[in-house]
LUMTIBA-718662 format. One record per atom (N, C-alpha, C): residue in one letter; x, y, z. Coordinates in steps of 0.05 Angstrom, whole numbers, plus 5000, padded with zeros to 4 digits. Each point is the difference from the previous one (the first is absolute). Layout:
BEGIN
AXYZ/...
// end
This chain:
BEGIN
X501749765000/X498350245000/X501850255000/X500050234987/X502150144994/X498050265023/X502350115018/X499350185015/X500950384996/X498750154987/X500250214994/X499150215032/X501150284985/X500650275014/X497149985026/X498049904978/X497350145009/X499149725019/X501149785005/X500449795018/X500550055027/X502150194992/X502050065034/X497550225010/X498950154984/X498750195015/X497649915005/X498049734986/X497149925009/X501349845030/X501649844999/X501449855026/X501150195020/X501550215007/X500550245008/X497450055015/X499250144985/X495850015009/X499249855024/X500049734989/X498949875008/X501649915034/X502350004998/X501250015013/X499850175031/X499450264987/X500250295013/X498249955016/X496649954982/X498249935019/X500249885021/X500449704986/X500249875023/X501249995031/X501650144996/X502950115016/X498650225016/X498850144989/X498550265012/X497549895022/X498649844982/X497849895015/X500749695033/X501949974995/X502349865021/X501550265017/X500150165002/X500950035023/X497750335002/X498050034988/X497150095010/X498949845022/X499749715001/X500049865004/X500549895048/X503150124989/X501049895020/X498750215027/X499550195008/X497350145013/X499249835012/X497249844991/X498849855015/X500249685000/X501549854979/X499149734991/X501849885028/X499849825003/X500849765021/X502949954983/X502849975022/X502449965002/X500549714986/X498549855006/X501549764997/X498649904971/X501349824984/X499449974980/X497349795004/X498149984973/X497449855007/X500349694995/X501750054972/X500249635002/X504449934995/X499749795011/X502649825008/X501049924962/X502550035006/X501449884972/X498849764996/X500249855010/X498849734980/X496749994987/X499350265007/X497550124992/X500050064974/X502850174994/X500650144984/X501649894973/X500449765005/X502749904981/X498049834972/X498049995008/X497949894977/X499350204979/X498650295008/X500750144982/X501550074986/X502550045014/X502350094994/X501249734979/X499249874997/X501749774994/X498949944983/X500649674989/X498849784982/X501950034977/X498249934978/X502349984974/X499950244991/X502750044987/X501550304993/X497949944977/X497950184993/X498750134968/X502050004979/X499249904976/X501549954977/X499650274986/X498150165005/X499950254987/X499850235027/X501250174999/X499450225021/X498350265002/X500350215014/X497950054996/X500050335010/X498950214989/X501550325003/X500350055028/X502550125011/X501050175012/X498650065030/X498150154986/X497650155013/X498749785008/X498449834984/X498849805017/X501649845020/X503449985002/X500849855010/X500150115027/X500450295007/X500150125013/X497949975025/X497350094977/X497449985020/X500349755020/X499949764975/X499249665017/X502750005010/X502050085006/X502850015023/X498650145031/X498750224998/X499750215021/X497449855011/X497449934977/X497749925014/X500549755016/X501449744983/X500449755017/X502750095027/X501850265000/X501749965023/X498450135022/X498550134999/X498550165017/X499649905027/X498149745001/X499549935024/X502149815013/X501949984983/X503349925016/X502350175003/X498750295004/X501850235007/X500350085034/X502050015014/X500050085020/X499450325001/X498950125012/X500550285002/X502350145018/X501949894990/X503250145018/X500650314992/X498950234979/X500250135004/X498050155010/X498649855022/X497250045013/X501450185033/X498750225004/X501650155024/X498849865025/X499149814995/X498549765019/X502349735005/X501649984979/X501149774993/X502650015028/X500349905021/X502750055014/X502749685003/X498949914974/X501449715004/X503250024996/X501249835016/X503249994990/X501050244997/X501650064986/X500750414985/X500649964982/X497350024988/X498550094974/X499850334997/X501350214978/X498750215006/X497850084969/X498950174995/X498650084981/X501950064978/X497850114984/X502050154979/X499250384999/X500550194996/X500850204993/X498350164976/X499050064996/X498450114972/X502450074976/X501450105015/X502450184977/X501649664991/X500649825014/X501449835002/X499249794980/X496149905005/X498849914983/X500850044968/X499350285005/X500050144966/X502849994993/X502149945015/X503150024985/X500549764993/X498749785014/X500649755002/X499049854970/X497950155000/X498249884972/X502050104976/X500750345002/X502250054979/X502449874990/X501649855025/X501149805003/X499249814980/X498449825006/X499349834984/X499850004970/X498550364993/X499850004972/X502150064988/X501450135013/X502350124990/X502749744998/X499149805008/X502349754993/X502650004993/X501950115026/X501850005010/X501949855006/X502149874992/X501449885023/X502350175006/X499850045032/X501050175009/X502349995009/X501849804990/X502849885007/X503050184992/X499150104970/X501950145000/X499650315003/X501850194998/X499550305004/X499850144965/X501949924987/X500750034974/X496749974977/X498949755013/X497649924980/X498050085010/X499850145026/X496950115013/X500150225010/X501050194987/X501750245028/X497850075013/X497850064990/X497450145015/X499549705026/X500149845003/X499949825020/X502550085021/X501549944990/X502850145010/X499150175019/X500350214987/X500050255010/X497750065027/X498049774999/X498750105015/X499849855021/X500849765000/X501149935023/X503450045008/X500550164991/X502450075014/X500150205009/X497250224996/X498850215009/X498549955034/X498349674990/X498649945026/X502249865021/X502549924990/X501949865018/X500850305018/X500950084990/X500850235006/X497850185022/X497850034993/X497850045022/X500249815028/X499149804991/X500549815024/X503049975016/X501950094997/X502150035021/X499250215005/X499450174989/X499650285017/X497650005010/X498449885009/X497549995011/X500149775019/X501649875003/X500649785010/X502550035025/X501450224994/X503150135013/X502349824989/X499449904987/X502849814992/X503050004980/X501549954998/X502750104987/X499050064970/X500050244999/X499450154969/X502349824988/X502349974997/X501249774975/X499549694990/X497549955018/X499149705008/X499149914964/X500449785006/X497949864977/X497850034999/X497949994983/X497149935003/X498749764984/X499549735001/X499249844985/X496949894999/X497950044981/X497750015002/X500149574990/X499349935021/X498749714999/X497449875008/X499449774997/X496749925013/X499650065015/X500949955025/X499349975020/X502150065025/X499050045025/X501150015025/X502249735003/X498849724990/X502249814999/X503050114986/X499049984973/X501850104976/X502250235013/X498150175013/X501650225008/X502349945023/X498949845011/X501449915027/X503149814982/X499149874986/X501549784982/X502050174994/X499550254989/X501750174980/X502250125020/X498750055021/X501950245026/X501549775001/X499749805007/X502149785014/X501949764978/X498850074981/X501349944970/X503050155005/X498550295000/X502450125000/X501950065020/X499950005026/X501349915028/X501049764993/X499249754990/X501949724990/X502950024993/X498450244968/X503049954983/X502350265018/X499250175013/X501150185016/X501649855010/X498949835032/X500749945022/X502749674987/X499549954972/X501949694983/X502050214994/X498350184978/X503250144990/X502350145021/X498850115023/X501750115023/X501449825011/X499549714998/X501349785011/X502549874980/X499950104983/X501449884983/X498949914970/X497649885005/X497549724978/X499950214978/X500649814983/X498950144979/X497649784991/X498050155001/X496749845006/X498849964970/X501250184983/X499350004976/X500749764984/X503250014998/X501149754996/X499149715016/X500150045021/X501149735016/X496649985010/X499150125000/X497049915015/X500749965028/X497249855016/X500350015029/X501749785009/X499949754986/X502149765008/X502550095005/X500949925029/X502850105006/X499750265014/X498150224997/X500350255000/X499750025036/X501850155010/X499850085036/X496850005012/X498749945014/X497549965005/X499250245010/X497550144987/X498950255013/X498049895022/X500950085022/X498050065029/X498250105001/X496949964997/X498150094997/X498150075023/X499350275010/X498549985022/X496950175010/X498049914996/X497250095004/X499850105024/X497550135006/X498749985026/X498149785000/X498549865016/X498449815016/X496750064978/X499750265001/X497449994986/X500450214974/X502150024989/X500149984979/X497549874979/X499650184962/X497949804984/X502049764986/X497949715000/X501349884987/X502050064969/X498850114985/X501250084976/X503150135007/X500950145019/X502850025011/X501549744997/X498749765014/X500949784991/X500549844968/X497550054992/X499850004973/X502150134985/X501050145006/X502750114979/X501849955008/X500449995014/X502349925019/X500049634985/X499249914998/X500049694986/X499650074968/X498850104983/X501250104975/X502250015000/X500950135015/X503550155001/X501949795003/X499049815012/X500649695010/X502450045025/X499050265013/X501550005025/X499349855025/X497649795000/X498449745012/X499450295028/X500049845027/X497350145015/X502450145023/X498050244999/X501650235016/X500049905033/X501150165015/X500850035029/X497750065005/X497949955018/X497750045012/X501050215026/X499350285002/X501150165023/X497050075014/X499950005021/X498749995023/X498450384996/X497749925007/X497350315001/X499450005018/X498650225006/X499350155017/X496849835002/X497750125018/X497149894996/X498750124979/X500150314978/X499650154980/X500949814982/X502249844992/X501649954983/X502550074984/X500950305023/X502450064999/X502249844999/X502550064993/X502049744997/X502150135025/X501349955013/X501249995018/X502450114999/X500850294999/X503650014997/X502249695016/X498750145020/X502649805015/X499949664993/X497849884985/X499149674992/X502150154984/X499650164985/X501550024977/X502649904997/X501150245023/X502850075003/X501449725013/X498549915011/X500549665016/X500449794971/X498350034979/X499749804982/X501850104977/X501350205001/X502250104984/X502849925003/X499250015027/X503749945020/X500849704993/X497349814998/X500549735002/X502149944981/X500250174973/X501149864976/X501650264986/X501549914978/X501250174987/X499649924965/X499950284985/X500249974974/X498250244986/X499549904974/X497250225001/X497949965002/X498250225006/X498349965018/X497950234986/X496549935001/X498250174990/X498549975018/X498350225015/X497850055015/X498850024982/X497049985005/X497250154992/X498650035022/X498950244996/X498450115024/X497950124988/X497550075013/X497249994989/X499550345014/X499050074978/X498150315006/X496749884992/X498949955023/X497649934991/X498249725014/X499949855023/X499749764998/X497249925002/X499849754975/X497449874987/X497850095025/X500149955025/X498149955025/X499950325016/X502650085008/X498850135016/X501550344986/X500349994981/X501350264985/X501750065006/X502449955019/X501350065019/X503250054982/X502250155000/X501950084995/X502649885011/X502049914988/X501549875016/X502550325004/X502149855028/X500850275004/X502349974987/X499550274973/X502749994983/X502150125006/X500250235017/X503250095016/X501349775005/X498549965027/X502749705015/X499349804980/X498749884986/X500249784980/X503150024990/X498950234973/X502250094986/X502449995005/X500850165018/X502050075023/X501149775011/X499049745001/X500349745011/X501449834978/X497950054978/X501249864975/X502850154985/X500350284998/X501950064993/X502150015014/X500449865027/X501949905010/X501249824988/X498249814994/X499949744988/X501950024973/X499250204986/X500150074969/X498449794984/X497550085012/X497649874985/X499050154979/X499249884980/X497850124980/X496950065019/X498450214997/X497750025011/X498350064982/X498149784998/X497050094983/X498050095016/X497850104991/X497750105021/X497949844978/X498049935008/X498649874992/X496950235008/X499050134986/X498350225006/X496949984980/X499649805000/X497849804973/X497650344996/X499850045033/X497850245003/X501250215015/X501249905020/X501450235016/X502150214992/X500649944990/X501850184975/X499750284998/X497350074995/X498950134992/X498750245029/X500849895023/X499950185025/X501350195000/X502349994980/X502350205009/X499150274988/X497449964981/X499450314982/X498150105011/X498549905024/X498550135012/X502050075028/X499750335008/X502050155018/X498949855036/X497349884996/X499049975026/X500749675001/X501249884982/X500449775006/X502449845002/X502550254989/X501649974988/X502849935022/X498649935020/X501649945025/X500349754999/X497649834995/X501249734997/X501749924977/X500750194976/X502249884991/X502750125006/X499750165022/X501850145006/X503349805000/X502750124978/X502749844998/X499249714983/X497749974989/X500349864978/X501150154974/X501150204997/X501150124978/X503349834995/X500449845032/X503149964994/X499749774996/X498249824992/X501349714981/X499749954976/X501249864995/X500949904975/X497949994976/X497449934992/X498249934987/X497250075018/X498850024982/X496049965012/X499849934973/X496949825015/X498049924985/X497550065002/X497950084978/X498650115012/X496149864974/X498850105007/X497049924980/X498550245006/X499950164967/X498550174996/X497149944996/X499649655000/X496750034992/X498550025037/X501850005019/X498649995022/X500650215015/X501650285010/X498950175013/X500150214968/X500750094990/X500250154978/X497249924984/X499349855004/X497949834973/X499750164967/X502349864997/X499749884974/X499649854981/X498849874977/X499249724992/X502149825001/X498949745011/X501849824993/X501449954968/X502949944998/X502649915023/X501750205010/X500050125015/X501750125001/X501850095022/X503049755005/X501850065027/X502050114987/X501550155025/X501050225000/X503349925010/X502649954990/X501949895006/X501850225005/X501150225023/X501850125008/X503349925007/X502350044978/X501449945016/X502650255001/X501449985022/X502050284996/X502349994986/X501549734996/X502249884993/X499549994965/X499850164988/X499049944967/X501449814985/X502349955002/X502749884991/X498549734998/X499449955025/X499449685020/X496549964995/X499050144986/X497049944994/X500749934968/X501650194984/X499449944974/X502749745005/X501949965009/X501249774993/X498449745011/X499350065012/X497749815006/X497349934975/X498850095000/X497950044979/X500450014969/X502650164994/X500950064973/X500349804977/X500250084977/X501349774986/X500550214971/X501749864986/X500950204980/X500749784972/X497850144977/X499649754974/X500850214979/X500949984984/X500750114975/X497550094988/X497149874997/X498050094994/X498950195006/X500850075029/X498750245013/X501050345001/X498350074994/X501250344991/X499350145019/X502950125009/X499550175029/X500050254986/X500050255021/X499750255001/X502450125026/X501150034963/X503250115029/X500050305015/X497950094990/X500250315026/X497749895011/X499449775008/X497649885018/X501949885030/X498750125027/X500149735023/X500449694994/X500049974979/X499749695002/X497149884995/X499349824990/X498249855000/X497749935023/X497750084988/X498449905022/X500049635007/X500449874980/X500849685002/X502049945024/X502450204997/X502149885010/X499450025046/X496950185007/X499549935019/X498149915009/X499249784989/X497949804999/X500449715001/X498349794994/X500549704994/X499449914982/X498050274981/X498849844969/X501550264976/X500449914981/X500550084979/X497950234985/X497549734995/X498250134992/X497750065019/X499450294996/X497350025027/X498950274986/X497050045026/X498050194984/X502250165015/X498750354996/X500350205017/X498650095022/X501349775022/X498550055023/X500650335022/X502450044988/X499350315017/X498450204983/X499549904986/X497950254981/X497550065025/X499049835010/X496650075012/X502050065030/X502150005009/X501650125024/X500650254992/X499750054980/X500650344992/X497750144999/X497849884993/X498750094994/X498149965040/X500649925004/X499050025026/X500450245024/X503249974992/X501750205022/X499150294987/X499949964975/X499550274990/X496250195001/X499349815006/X496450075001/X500149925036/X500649995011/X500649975029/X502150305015/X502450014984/X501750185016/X501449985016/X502050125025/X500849945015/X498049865025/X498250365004/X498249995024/X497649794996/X500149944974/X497949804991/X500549675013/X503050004989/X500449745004/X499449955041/X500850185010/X500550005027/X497150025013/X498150164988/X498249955012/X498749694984/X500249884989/X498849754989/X501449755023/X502350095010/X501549815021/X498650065030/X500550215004/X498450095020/X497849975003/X497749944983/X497949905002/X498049735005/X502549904985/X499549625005/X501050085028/X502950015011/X499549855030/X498450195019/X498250204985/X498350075014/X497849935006/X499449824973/X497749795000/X500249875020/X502549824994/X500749775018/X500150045028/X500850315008/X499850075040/X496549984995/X498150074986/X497549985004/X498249795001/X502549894984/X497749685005/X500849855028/X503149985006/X500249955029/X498750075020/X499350305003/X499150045008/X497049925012/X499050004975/X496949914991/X499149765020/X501949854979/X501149585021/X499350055022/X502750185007/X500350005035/X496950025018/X499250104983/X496750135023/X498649765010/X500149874977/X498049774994/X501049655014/X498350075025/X500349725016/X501049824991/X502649815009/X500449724998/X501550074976/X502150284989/X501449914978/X502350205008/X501549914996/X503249975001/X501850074983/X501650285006/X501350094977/X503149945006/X502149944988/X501949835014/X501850154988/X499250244982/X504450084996/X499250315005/X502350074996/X499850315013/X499650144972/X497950134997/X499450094970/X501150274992/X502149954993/X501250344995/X500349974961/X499649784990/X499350154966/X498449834991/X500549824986/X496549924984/X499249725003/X501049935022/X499549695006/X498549975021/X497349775007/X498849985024/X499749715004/X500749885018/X499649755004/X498549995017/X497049795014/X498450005013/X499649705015/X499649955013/X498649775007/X497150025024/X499649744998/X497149955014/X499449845021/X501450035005/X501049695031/X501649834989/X497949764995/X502349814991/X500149864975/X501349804983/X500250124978/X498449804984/X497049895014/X498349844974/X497750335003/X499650155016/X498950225002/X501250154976/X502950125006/X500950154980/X499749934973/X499549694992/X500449924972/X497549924990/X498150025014/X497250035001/X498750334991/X501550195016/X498550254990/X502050124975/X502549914994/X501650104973/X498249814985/X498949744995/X498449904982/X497650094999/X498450075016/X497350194997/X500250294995/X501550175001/X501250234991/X500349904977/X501649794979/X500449954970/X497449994984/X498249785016/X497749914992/X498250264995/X499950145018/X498250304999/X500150154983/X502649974989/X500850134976/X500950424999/X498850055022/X499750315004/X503050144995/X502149805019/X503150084993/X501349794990/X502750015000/X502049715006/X501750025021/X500749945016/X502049905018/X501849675003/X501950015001/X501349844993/X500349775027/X500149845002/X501249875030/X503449804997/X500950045020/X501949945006/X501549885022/X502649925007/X500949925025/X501750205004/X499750075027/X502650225009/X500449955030/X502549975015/X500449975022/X497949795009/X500949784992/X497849735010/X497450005002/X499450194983/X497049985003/X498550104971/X497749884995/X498750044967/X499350325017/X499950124974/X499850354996/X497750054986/X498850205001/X498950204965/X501250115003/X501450184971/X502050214995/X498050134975/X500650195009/X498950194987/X502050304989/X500549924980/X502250174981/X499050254987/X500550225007/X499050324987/X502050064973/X498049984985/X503750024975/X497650194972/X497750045005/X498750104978/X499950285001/X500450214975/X499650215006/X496350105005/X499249824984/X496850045005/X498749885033/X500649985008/X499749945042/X499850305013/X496550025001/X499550205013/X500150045024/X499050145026/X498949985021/X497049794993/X498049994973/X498149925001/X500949715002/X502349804980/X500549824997/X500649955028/X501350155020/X501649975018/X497449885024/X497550144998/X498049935020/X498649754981/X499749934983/X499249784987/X501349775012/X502750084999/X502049745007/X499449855027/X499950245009/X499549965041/X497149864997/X499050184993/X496949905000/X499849614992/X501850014978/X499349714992/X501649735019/X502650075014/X500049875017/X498449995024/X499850155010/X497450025023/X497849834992/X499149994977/X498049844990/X500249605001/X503250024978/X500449735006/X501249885033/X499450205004/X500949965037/X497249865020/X499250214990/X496949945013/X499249764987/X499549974977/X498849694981/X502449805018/X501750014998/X502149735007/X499349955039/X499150205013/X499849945021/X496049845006/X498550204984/X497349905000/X499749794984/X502449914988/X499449714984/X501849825012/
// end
C-alpha cells in the first residue's frame, strides 16, 4: 500500500484526537486500567492480515481497543512507584521528535538536536549546582543513567591502576570494591553486574535509609584497591537523603569513585527550600538522574551526569571511519551514552526547562513534596494508620497495624480505582507508599487521596 504526504496528516489527526481526548480524560476516569493483558492480546493479535489497511484507521482501532488497558499514570490521582506526568510543552516537543526522525548520535548530522541538548545539558548543571565542565548524557532511564556514571568511574578507577580495560578487559584486571548503602534501589545493583563488577559491600543505614559514614569508613578500611561508592539522593520508601559531606569525605579518603544515584531526588537541589538535602553532593564523581519522574517529561528519558569527560567518553566512545564528526564540536553526543543510535531525548528536557524556567522548575519541586507533607499529614489524622518515615520530600510510607490489614486496604484502595498507591515492604513490615511525582497533584487530588484511604480503611475494618 503506498503511503503519501496526505497519510501522515489524516493519521496525525487522528492521532491528535485521540491523544487530546486521553488525557481530557484523565480528570475524572478511574486510575487503574479496566481490563488485564490477557484480555487484550486477542484483539491485538491473531493472524498478521495479508492486506493492510490506512493509517488513520489503524490509528483509531490502536487507541479504541488500548483504551480500556490504559493505566491513567498521567492521572494527578495516580501516586504509584515514581511515575511522574508529562509537561504540555514536553508532550508537544516529544511528538516533534518523533516527526522530525532524528538520530541523535552524531553532532555533525543533527546539529539542531545537538545544539539543544547541549543547551538543556547545560541548564541542568546550572539548575542543579553542579560542575559547569561536566558531561551531560541523555539515556532511558534512571538504570541506564546509573550504568553510565559508574561505566565511567570503572574505566577511571582500571586506568589509574595501571588496566588498560580497553584492551585487556576485566579478566586479570585489579578488583574494584564496590560499596552501597543497606536501602539503596535495586537497579544500583543492576549496573553494577552489567559492569560485571558482581555484588557490592552492603554498608549499614540509618532507620530513614541513610547510609552510614562511619559503616562506611569501617567497610573501606577492611580492604585496599579501587574502590566506588554509590550513594542515593532520594530513597524509594522514605525520601530520605544520604549524608553527602561525611560520605564523600570518607570515600575520598579512600580514593573512591562516587556516584549518586538521584532517579527523583536529584532534582531537590533546584528548588532553594529544598536544596539542603542535597547539600555537598556537587563533590562526587557522577549522578544519575530520570527526567520522566520529578521534571515529567515523556518517557524515556534518564539523565547520565558525569564530571570526568575523558572517563565518560572513553568509556562509552567508539571511533569508525564511517562516522563524520564535527571538529569545532564538543564531541559527540554518542560518545556519552551506551547506544549509537537513539531518538532525541533531551529535546522535550529543553523544552520543559524552558516553558517552566528557573522559578518554574522550583516551584513544580516544591510542590510535590508539598503534596506529599499533605497527604502525611491527612494519614496521620485518620485512626489506626501509621506514617513511618520522616516526610521531608515526596515520599510517604504508611501502615495499618499489621500487615494482612495493610495489604488488605492497599488492595481495596486499587480495586476502588479513585487513586493508585503502590504497596510494599519496608523495615519488616508490608507498607502503602504513596509517591508525589505529578505535576498535575492538586490540593484537590491531595484530599481525594486521603479521602480514599480512609474509605478503604473503613471497608477493610467493617468487612
Amino acid at each position: 500500500m503506498p503511503h503519501g504526504d496526505d497519510e501522515y496528516a489524516s493519521a496525525l489527526t487522528a492521532a491528535a484526537g485521540h491523544a487530546t481526548a486521553w488525557l481530557q480524560s484523565l480528570k475524572d476516569r478511574d486510575v487503574g486500567p479496566r481490563l488485564p493483558a490477557h484480555d487484550l492480546t486477542g484483539p491485538f493479535g491473531g493472524p498478521l492480515p495479508a492486506s493492510g489497511m490506512p493509517a488513520a484507521d489503524v490509528v483509531d482501532l490502536l487507541a479504541h481497543t488500548a483504551e480500556p488497558g490504559l493505566m491513567a499514570m498521567p492521572s494527578g490521582r495516580f501516586f504509584g512507584w515514581v511515575i511522574g506526568g508529562t509537561l504540555p510543552a514536553a508532550l508537544a516537543a516529544d511528538w516533534l521528535v518523533s516527526a522530525w526522525d532524528q538520530n541523535a548520535g552524531l553532532r555533525y548530522a543533527t546539529p539542531a538536536m545537538a545544539a539543544i541538548e547541549e543547551s538543556a545539558g547545560a541548564w541542568l548543571l546550572e539548575l542543579l549546582g553542579l560542575p559547569e565542565a561536566a558531561d551531560v548524557g541523555f539515556v532511558t532511564g534512571a538504570t541506564m543513567a546509573n550504568f553510565t556514571g559508574m561505566a565511567a568511574g570503572r574505566w577511571r578507577l582500571l586506568t589509574d591502576a595501571g588496566w588498560d580495560l580497553d584492551r585487556d578487559g576485566l579478566s586479570g584486571a585489579p578488583r574494584i570494591r564496590c560499596f552501597v548503602g543497606r536501602e539503596r534501589h535495586d537497579t544500583v545493583d543492576l549496573g553494577l553486574r552489567y559492569l560485571g563488577l558482581g555484588r557490592p559491600v552492603v554498608v549499614d543505614a540509618d532507620d530513614q535509609g541513610r547510609l552510614i559514614p562511619e559503616a562506611l569508613e569501617a567497610a573501606l578500611a577492611e580492604g585496599t584497591g579501587p574502590a566506588l561508592v554509590c550513594l542515593q539522593a532520594g530513597n524509594l520508601h522514605s525520601g530520605a537523603f544520604d549524608p553527602f559531606p561525611e560520605a564523600i569525605r570518607v570515600a575520598r579518603k579512600h580514593g573512591a569513585w562516587v556516584h549518586i544515584d538521584g532517579a527523583f531526588g536529584l532534582w531537590a537541589a533546584a528548588a532553594p527550600e529544598l536544596s539542603h538535602l542535597t547539600r555537598g553532593y556537587e563533590d562526587a564523581d557522577s549522578w544519575g538522574t530520570d527526567a520522566h519522574k520529578t521534571l515529567n517529561v515523556p518517557y524515556d528519558c534518564g539523565i547520565a551526569i558525569v564530571r570526568d569527560a575523558s572517563a565518560l567518553r572513553s568509556a562509552m566512545g567508539l571511533h569508525a571511519s564511517y562516522l563524520v564528526h564535527d571538529a569545532e564540536g564538543p564531541g559527540d553526543p554518542f560518545e556519552k551514552v551506551p547506544e549509537l543510535s537513539r531518538r532525541a531525548r533531551g529535546v522535550p528536557v529543553w523544552a520543559a526547562l524552558k516553558s517552566l524556567g528557573r522559578d518554574g522548575l522550583a516551584g513544580q519541586v516544591r510542590g510535590l513534596a508539598a503534596a506529599a507533607a499533605q497527604i502525611a499529614a491527612g494519614l496521620a489524622d485518620l485512626d489506626g494508620v501509621e506514617v513511618l518515615n520522616d516526610v521531608g520530600y515526596t515520599q510517604v510510607s504508611v501502615a495499618f497495624g499489621d500487615d494482612a490489614t495493610t495489604r488488605a486496604v492497599t488492595a481495596r484502595i486499587i480495586e476502588d480505582g479513585k487513586v493508585w498507591m503502590s504497596g510494599s515492604r519496608w523495615r519488616d513490615r508490608d507498607i502503602l507508599r504513596v509517591s508525589v511525582s505529578n505535576w498535575r497533584t492538586s490540593r484537590q487530588e491531595v484530599e481525594t487521596a486521603v479521602a480514599a484511604v480512609g474509605t478503604a480503611l473503613a471497608a477493610v475494618r467493617g468487612g
